[in-house]
N, C-alpha and C positions, 0 to 999 in steps of 0.2 A: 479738338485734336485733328491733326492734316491727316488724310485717309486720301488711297488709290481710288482712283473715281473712273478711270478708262483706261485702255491700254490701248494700242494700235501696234500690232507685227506684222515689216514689209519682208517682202523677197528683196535682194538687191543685187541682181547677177550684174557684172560689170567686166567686160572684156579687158584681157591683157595683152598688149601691145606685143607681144609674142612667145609663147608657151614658156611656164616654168617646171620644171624637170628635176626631179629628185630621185632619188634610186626607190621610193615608190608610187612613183607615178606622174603622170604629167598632167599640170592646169592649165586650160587654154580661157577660165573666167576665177573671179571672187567670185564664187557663191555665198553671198554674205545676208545676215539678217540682219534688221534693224528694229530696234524695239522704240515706240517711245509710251513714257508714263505720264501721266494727267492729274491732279490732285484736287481735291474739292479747294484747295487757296488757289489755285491758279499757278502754281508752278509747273513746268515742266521739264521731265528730264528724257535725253536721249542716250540710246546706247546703241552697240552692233557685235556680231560678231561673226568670225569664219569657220567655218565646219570644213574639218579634215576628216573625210573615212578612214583613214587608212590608222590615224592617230587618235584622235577621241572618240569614232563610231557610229562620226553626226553629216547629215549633209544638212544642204538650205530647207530641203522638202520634211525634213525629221523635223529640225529645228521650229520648222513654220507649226507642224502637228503639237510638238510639248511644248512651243510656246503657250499655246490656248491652252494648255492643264496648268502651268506655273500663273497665267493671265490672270484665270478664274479662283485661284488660291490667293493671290495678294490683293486680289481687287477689296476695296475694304480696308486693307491693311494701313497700319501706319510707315510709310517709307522712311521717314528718319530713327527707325528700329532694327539697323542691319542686321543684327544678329537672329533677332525673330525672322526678318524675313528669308534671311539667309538657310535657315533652319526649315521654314514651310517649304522652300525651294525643295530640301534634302530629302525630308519626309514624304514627300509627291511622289519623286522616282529617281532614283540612281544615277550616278553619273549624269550622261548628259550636261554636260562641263561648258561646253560650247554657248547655246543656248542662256544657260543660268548666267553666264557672265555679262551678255547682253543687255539683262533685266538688271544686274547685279550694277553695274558702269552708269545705267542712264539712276538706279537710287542713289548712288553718288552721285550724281550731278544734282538732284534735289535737293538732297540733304546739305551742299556743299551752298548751293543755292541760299537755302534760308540763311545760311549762317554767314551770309552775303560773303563769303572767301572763293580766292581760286581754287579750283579742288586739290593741287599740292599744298597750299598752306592749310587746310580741313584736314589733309593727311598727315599733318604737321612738320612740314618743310617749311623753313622762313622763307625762302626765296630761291629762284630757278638757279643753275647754272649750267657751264656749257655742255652740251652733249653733241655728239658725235655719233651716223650711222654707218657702218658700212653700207658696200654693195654687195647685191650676188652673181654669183656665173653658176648655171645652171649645167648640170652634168650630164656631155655628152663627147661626141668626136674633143679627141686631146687640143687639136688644131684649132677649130673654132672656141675651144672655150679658152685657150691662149688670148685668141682674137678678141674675144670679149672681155677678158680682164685686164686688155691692153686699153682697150674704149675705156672702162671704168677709170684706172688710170688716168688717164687722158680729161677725163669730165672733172677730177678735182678729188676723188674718196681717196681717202687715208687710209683705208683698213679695206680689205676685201672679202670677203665669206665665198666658201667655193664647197659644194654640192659634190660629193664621193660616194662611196659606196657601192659600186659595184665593180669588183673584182679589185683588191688588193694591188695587184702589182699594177694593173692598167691604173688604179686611182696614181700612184708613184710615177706612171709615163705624162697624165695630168698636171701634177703638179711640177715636175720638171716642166714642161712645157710651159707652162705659165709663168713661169719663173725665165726662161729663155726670153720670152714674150716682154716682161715688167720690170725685169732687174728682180734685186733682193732687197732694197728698202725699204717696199709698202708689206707690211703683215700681214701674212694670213691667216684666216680662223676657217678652219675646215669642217664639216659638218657631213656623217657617214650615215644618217637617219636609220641607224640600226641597221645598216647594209652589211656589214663584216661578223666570220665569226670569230671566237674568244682568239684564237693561235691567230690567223691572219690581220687582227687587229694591230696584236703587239708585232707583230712583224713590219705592216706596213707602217705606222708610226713611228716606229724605227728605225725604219729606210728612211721618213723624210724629218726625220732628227735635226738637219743639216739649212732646212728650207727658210729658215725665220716664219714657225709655225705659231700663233698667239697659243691657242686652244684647238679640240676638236671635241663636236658635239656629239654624245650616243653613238659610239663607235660599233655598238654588238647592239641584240635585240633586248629591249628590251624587259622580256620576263627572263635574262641572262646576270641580273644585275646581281646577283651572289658574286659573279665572276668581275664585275668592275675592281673591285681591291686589287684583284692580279693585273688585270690590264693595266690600271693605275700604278701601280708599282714599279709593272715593267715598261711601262711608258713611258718616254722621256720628253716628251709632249701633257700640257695639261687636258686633263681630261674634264668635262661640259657634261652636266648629267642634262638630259632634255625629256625624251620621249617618257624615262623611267622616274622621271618627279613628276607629278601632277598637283600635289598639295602637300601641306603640310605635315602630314603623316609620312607622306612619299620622304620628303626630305628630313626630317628625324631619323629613317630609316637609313636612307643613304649618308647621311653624315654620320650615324652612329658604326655604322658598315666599313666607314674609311673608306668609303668606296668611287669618290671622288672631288677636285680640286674647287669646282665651279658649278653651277646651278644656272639652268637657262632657265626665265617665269614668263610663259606665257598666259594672260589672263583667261585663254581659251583653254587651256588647260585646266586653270586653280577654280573654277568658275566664279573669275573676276576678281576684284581690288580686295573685298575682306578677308579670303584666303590666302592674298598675292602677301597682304600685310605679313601674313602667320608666316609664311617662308623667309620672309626678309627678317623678321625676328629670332629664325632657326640660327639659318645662316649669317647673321651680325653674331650672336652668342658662340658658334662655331666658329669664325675667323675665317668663311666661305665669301667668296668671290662670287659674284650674281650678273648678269646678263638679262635685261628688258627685252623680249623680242617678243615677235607673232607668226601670225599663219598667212593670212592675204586679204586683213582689214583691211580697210579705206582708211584716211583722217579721221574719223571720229573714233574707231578703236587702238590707232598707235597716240590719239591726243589722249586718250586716258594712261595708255602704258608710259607714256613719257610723263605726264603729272605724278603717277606713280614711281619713275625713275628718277625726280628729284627727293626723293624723301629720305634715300641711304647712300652715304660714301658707300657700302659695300655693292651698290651696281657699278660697277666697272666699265662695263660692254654694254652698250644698244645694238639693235636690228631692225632699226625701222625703215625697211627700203622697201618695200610691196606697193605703198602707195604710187612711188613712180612709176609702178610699172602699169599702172592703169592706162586703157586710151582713154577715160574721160575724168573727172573730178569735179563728184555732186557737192561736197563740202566746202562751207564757207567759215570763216574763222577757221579757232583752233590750231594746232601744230603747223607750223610753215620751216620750209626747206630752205637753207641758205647754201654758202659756198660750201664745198669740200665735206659736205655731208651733215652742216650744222641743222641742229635741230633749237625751232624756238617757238616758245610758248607765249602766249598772251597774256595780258592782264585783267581779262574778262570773269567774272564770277563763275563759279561753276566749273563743267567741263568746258565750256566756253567753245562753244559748237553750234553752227547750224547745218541744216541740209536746203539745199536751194528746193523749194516748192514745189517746181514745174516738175525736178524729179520725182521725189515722192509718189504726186499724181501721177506718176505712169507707171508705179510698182504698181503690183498683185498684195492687197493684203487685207488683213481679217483685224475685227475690230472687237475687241473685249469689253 
């Protein structure tokens, strides 16, 4: 039987070519981890992932700590057993979502591995098709972030995502302004990272009625989500459940709630591809609208989200733009960037990923 035979988890801090900015808080690195798994046959899988404080409760430094308690639990283990291992994951310690997806992306790459498939046809997609990322403009001065989503513009993206959330009527001088800036053909999907509350939500969404608005993501905070039905309602804008889905429970709940139009799955959230599955199963049997996005992976964690975004018509929307915003790129294969924000995937077995060597050797990391 194939059995976990080593584990290795790096740090992976990797500069952003200039701060990203959300109404909580601002990133001037990925603080990313990378896991990889070892098997007594010789296969290896790799995975990563980004820890957001302020969203799942994790940085690099936590992630690096439960990594070695999930390390020393699978080690032994049979990796092509998700559900088992998914399970010893649960049973270790709570949450820690971030982290578990990591381990969770490089066992599908093994599992997907033996079964010599790419890991979207292991997830049972026949075959990739096109995808599309947006960009983001990051929320600050109305003027420069006009200026920015004029650049984006300009570089070739179709679709634009723009960072709100603090203070209702100034997000409205925002997006006015950007729109001044772009014209009104390219779509926007707005995203309030739980910045507004319940009455200033429906108000500001209201005001930009008029904008050629796609979606907006987690408009109120989210332990507010009793109150999403009303906002929904009064919304004339679709509403993105984000921060208040984490799993599959989360999203029975909010679909059972009526509590919103669309589902953003981040795998840092579900912790990873087998929970990611259960939401896309919710949401297909619901007639909900899905959205692939992340936090501030690298290529190795938007190549898994995208192998996972071929597998249902019901993802609609990707988000895979973090990776450019890196000043470096340790990844080789895997997910590649074409024009106007096309996204393609390879025909490599597996996640179909490497990391160039020479970086590795210069992380900080700990060996199971």
């Amino acid at each position: 039987m194939m059995e976990i035979s080593k584990i290795e988890i790096y740090k992976s801090p990797i500069k952003l070519k200039k701060p990203f900015i959300i109404s909580l808080g601002e990133m001037k690195y990925a603080d990313n981890i990378i896991v990889k798994i070892y098997t007594n046959t010789g296969l290896e899988g790799i995975g990563e992932c980004s820890p957001f404080l302020p969203i799942n409760g994790e940085s690099m430094d936590t992630c690096f700590v439960v990594g070695q308690y999930l390390a020393k639990v699978l080690k032994g283990k049979n990796p092509l057993d998700m559900t088992h291992c998914s399970s010893v994951m649960d049973r270790t310690i709570y949450g820690n979502s971030s982290i578990k997806s990591a381990f969770d992306i490089a066992l599908y790459d093994i599992a997907s591995q033996e079964a010599k498939l790419p890991l979207y046809q292991f997830l049972g997609a026949k075959e990739t098709r096109e995808l599309k990322t947006d960009y983001t403009v990051s929320i600050g001065d109305a003027t420069q972030m006009a200026a920015d989503a004029l650049d984006i513009k300009q570089r070739g993206f179709e679709v634009i995502k723009v960072k709100l959330g603090k203070n209702g009527k100034e997000d409205v001088k925002r997006i006015k302004a950007i729109r001044e800036a772009i014209g009104m053909e390219i779509p926007l999907r707005l995203d309030a990272n739980q910045g507004w509350a319940v009455a200033e939500a429906i108000e500001t969404l209201q005001s930009l009625d008029s904008y050629n608005i796609q979606h907006c993501e987690e408009p109120i905070p989210r332990w507010e989500f009793m109150a999403l039905p009303k906002v929904k309602k009064e919304s004339p804008i679709t509403i993105m459940a984000d921060e208040s889905c984490l799993d599959h429970h989360d999203a029975k709940r909010l679909i059972n709630l009526g509590a919103c139009d669309a589902i953003n799955i981040k795998l840092g959230k579900s912790s990873g591809i087998f929970k990611a599955l259960k939401i896309i199963g919710e949401a297909e049997k619901a007639g909900i609208a899905l959205q692939i996005g992340g936090f501030l992976e690298s290529r190795i964690g938007f190549t898994a989200s995208a192998h996972l975004a071929m597998t249902s018509l019901s993802v609609k929307h990707i988000d895979f733009d973090t990776p450019l915003m890196f000043e470096e790129d340790p990844v080789l294969l895997g997910m590649t960037y074409g024009e106007n924000g096309a996204i393609s995937l390879g025909k490599e077995i597996g996640l179909g990923v490497t990391v160039k060597i020479e970086y590795l050797e210069s992380l900080e990391k700990v060996v199971i």
